[in-house]
N, C-alpha and C positions, 0 to 999 in steps of 0.2 A: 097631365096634371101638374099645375104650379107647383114648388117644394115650398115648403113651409118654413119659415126666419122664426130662430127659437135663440130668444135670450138666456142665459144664465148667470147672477147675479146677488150679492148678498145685502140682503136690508144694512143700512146705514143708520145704526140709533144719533148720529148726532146729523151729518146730510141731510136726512131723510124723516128728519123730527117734527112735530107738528100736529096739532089737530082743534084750533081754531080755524073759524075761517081766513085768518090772516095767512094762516099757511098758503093760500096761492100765490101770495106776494113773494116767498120765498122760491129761490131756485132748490128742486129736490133732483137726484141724480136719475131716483129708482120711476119716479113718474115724467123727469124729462127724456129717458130716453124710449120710452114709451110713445113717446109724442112727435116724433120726428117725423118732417113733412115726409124726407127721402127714404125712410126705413119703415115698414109696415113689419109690426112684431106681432105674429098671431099666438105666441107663448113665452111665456116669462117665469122659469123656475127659480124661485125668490128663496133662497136661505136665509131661514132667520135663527139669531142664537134664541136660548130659553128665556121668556122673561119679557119678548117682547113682541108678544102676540096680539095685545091691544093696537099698535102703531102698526104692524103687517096688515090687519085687518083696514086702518086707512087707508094704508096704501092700494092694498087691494081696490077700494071704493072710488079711490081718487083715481086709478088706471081706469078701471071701467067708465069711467066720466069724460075722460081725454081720449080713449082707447079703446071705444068698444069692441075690436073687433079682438082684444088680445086677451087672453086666458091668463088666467094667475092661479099655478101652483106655487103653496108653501112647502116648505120643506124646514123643517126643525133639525139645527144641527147645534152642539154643545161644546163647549169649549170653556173651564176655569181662568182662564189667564190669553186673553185675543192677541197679546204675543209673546207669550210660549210657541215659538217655531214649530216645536215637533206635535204637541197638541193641536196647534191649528192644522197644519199640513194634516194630519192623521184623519182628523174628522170630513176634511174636504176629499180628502181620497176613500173613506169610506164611503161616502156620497158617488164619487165619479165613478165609482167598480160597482155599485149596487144601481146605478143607472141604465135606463135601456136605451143607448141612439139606436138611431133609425136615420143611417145617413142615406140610406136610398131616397128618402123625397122630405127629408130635413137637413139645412142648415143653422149651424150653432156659433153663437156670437157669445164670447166669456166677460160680463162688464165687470172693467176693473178701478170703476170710478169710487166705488162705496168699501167701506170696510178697513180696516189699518192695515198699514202698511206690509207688515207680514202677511197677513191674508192677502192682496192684491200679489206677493210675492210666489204665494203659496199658489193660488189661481194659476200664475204666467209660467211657473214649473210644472203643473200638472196638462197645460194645454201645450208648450213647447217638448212633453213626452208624453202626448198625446193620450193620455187618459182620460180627456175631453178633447173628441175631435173636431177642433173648431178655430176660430181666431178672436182675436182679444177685440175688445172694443170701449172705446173710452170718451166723454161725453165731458163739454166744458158750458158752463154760464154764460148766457148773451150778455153782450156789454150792452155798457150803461144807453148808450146809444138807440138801442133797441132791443120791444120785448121780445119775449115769446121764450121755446126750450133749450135755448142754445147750439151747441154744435158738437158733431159726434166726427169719432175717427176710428177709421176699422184699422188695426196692426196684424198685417200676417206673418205668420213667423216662420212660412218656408223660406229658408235664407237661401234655397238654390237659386233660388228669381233674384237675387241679387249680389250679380256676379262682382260687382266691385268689393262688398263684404265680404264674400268667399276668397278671392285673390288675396285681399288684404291678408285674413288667415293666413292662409297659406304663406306668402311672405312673411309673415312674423316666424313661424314658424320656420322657416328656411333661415332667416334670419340668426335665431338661437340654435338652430345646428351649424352653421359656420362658427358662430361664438364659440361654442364648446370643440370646436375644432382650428380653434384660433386662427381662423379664416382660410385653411388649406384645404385646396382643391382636390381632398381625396380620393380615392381612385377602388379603392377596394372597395366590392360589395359587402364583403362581410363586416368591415370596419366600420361601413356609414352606418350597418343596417344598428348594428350596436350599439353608435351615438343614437342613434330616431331613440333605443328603447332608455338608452340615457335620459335625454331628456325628455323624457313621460313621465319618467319617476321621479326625477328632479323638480318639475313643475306640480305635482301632484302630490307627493309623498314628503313627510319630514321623517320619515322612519331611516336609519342608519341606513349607507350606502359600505358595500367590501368592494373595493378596486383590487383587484391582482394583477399580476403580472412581472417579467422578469427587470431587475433594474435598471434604468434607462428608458422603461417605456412609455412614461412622459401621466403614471399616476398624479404624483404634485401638482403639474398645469391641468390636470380636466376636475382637478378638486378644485382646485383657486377659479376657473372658468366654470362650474355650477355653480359657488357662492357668488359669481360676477351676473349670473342669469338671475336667479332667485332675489337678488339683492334689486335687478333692473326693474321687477316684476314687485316691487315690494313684498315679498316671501320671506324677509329677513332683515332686519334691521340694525345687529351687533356685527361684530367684528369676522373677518377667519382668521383664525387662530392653527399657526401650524408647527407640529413637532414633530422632530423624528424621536420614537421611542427609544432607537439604539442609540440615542447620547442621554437617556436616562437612564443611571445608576445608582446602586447604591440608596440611599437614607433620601439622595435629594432628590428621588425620582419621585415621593410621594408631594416631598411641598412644591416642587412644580408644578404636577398636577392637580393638588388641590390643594393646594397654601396652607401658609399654618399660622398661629397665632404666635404672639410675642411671648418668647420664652419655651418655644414646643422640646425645641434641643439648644444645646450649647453651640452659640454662635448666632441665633435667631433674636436679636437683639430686634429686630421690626419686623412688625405681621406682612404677612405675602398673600396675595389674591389667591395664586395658581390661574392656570393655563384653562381650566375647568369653569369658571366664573368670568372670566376677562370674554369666553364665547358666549355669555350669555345672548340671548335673541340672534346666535351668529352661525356659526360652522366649526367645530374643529375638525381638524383633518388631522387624525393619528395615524403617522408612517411608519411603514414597519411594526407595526403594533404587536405581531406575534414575538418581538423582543421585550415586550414589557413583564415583571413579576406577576405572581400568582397572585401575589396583596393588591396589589395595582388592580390585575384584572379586575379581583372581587370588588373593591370600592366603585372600577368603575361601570361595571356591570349595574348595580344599585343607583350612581346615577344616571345613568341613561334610560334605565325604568322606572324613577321616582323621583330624577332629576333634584335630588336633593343629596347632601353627603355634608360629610363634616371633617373639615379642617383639620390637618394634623395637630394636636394637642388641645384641640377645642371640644367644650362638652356640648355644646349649641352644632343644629344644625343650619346648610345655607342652602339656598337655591341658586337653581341657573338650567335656562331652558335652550338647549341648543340641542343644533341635529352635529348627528358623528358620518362622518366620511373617516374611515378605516381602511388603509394601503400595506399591501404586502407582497412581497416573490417568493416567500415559504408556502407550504401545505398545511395550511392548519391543522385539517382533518388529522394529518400526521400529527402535530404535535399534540393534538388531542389524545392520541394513541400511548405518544412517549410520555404523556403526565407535563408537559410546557406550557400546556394552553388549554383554560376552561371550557369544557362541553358547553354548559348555560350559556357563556358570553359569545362562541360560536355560534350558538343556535340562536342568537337573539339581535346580532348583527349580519347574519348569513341573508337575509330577507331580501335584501337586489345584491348579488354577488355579479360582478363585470368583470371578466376576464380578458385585460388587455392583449394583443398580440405583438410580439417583436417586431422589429425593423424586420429581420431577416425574414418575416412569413408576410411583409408588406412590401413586396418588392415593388410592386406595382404605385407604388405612394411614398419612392422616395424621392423621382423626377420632383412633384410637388414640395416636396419637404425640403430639396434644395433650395428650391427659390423661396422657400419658406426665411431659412437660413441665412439667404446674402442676403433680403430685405433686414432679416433682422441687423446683421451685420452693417449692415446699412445706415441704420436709426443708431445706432448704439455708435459708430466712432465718426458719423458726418463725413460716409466716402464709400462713393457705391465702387463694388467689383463686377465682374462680369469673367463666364468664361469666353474664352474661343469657341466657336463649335467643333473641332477637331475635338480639342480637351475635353468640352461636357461630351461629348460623344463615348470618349475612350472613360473618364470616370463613370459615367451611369452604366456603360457595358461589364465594368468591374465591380461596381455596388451592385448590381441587380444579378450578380452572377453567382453562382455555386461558392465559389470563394472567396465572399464575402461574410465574415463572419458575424458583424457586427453585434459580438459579445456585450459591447456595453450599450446597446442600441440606440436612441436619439443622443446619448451624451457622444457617443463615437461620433454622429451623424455632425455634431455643431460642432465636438473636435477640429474634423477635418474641414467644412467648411471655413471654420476660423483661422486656421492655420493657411491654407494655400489663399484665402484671400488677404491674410497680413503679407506672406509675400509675394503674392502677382504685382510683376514689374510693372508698370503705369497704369494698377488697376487693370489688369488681365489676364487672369488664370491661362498659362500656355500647358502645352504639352509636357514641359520638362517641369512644372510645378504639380502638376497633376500626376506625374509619373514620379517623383520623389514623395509625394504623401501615399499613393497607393504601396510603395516601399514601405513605409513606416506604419502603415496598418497592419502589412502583411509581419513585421517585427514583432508588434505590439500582441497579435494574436496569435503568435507562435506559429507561425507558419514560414521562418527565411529557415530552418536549419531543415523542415523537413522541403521544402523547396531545394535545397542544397544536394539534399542527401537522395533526391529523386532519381536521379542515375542508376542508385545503388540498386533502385528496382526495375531499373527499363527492363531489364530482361524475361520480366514476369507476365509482360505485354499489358492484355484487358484485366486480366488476373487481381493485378495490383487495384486497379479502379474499382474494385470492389470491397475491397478493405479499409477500415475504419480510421481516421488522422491517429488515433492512439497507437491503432496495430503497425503503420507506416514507420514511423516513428520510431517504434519499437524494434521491427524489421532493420531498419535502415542500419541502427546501431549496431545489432547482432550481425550484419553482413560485412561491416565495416573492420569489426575486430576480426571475422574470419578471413577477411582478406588480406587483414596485416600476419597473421598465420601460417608455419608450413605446414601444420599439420590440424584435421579435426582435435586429434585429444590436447594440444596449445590451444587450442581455441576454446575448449570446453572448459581447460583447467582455468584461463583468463575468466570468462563469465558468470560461472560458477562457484568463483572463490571463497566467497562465503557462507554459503551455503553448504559446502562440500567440506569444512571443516564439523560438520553436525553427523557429517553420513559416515561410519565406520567402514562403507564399501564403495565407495564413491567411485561413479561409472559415467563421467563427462561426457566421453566421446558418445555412448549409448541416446544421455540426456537430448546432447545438441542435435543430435541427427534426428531425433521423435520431434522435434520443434522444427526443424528445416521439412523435414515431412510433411508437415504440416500445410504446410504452404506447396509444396509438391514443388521441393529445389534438393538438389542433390548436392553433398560436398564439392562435386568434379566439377561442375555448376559454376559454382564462385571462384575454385582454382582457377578456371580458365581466364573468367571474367580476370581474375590479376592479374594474371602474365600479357593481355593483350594492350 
């Protein structure tokens, strides 16, 4: 059994107008695609709005005259305002849910030559999510040239059949994750997979974004590279606007962020925007934000949910429509706790919270983040470095290793690449340049004294590897004054000096020996280690 070609279609009151006989002179959408030599329509379910049931009825008369073989259901559907989006939409979807296909021996063609343009809109959304399972079909006037019904074109909207379309996607979208990763070859799954949900919400959403993470981990640049995405995409058309909240204090922390009028306080001789208004249509990106006042928060809490506020000293209120990117290394939650930081305004920027990860839990992405760095390096003083491979060998074995601390994470990271490529001798990081900055990290992060003092524990063997940089540290000290010592109670009396002015019964030598205990080291222990 043939399957049967089913139109669906909405009367055209101005298209489709007519009911002289001079109407055949005129091109009509609803009865030329009826009449197509190459397309046999044995059904046509015709929507028509209220009101226009004398003109349905022509059309009807005029199809069966051109088209006998095709049936014409009406269908009454209602709509106040043909482009009110959500009225029209509604009505059409009520129609496509209350329809019965019958795709086993029907085919359905959606025409989207008739009806304004919201509706033709409404139509190609309701058939590209398939709640008419079918494909679009759209129908043009024969030229001057020659009569007859014109010409028709079927659009199918499986885009899998068209793999250069698909690819394209995909490349854009590869595209804007390099972006947001300022073109580094990142390496970590966990990393990318958190850029992907980046930018979903970034493209989709203008609701506040929370960035966390510890200092250094490069919040600032993936703020500034959303608003460079958003802005590409035309998502945004004002400024970004950035501040760090901890150099807002005091009185001026209010008119910075939301200006004030002329004359608000002493000294305000001319009115100021604020930082709040200059984002309008843009991004601010507040750092550190959990250093802002409890007034601050409340003003800005209200506009970010009514985008409007007013001016310090102003009885008039202003607008300004921007999204917040919000950056922190605190706990708010915590400061929520200690009474620092508003519940509501947590709760109402928490909605995409992204929590960066350090260098040091990226080990695997700092190879890339080198060469990140000497291009940057690069661009910026007009003279490329390079290391040796002996030297990048021994720096990435020390940066990816346990004893790297990178406390201040990518700020340490560009430190040090900046530093050994201003002095590689003709442009080429050696051994002895790479081996004097890994000196000077190891300084910086407090690790040459307990480096120094490591001896002091050799004798504890695997013992010591299990204990904490603090407790080393700590350790090393106390073994140091007992070896300068002839005796535990010298040694006890030394370390405990001030504390032992509090105790009426002060028992040193007891104290010091329950803390070398501790550790399972005996006084006789360290004597020996000094005499040898």
């Amino acid at each position: 059994m043939a399957r049967r070609q089913v139109i669906i279609g909405i009367l055209g009151p101005v298209l489709d107008r007519g009911s002289g006989a001079d109407r055949w002179e005129r091109w009509r959408p609803t009865v030329a695609i009826c009449s197509q030599e190459n397309l046999v329509v044995h059904r046509l379910e015709l929507l028509c709005q209220k009101g226009y049931e004398k003109l349905a009825q022509t059309l009807v008369k005029d199809i069966g005259s051109v088209s006998p073989e095709t049936e014409v259901r009406l269908h009454e559907v209602e709509w106040k305002d043909p482009w009110d989006f959500e009225e029209v939409y509604g009505a059409l979807h009520d129609f496509a849910r209350a329809y019965s296909f019958r795709q086993a021996n029907e085919d359905y063609l959606v025409h989207i030559t008739t009806g304004t343009h919201v509706a033709q809109i409404c139509l190609f959304l309701l058939t590209e999510a398939r709640y008419i399972p079918g494909r679009l079909v759209q129908c043009s006037p024969p030229s001057r040239a020659r009569d007859g019904s014109g010409e028709f074109r079927i659009i199918d909207l499986d885009l899998s059949r068209y793999d250069r379309i698909a690819s394209r996607f995909k490349q854009e979208q590869a595209d804007d994750l390099s972006h947001l990763k300022s073109g580094i070859q990142t390496r970590s799954q966990a990393f990318n997979k958190l850029i992907e949900q980046i930018e979903k919400v970034a493209m989709n959403s203008r609701s506040p974004i929370l960035l966390t993470g510890p200092t250094g981990a490069g919040k600032s640049r993936l703020a500034r590279k959303i608003y460079e995405l958003k802005q590409k995409r035309n998502q945004v058309t004002g400024a970004f606007i950035e501040v760090n909240c901890a150099t807002l204090r005091g009185d001026s922390a209010m008119s910075n962020l939301f200006g004030h009028v002329k004359g608000a306080f002493t000294g305000a001789v001319q009115p100021r925007k604020g930082l709040l208004r200059s984002a309008d249509q843009g991004i601010l990106f507040l750092d550190e934000i959990g250093e802002l006042g409890l007034d601050e928060q409340a003003m800005l809490l209200r506009a970010i949910e009514e985008k409007r506020f007013s001016p310090l000293g102003s009885d008039s209120e202003v607008a300004s429509d921007f999204q917040l990117i919000a950056g922190t290394n605190r706990s708010l939650a915590q400061d929520v706790r200690a009474g620092r930081f508003r519940e509501d305004l947590l709760a109402r920027i928490n909605l995409w919270t992204f929590d960066l990860p350090g260098l040091r839990n990226r080990s695997e992405d700092i190879a890339p983040n080198v060469e990140f760095e000497l291009a940057s390096y690069a661009q910026r003083n007009s003279r490329m470095v390079r290391f040796s491979r002996e030297a990048l060998n021994e720096f990435l074995e020390f940066a990816t290793g346990k004893e790297a601390l990178w406390s201040g994470n990518f700020r340490d990271l560009n430190a040090a690449i900046t530093r050994m490529a201003t002095l590689a001798p003709g442009g080429r990081m050696d051994l002895e340049t790479v081996r004097g900055e890994i000196s000077r990290l190891r300084r910086d992060w407090g690790q040459e004294d307990s480096a120094a003092n490591a001896d002091e524990l050799d004798f504890m063997g695997e013992r010591a590897e299990r204990l904490d940089l603090f407790e080393k540290i700590q350790l090393s000290g106390v073994l140091q004054v007992c070896a300068d010592c002839v005796s535990i109670a010298e040694a006890g009396r030394k370390l405990f000096a001030a504390s032992r002015k509090e105790s009426k019964h002060p028992n040193d030598s007891d104290r010091l020996r329950k803390y070398l205990n501790r550790y399972g080291i005996e006084w006789e222990q360290i004597r020996r280690g000094s005499r040898t």
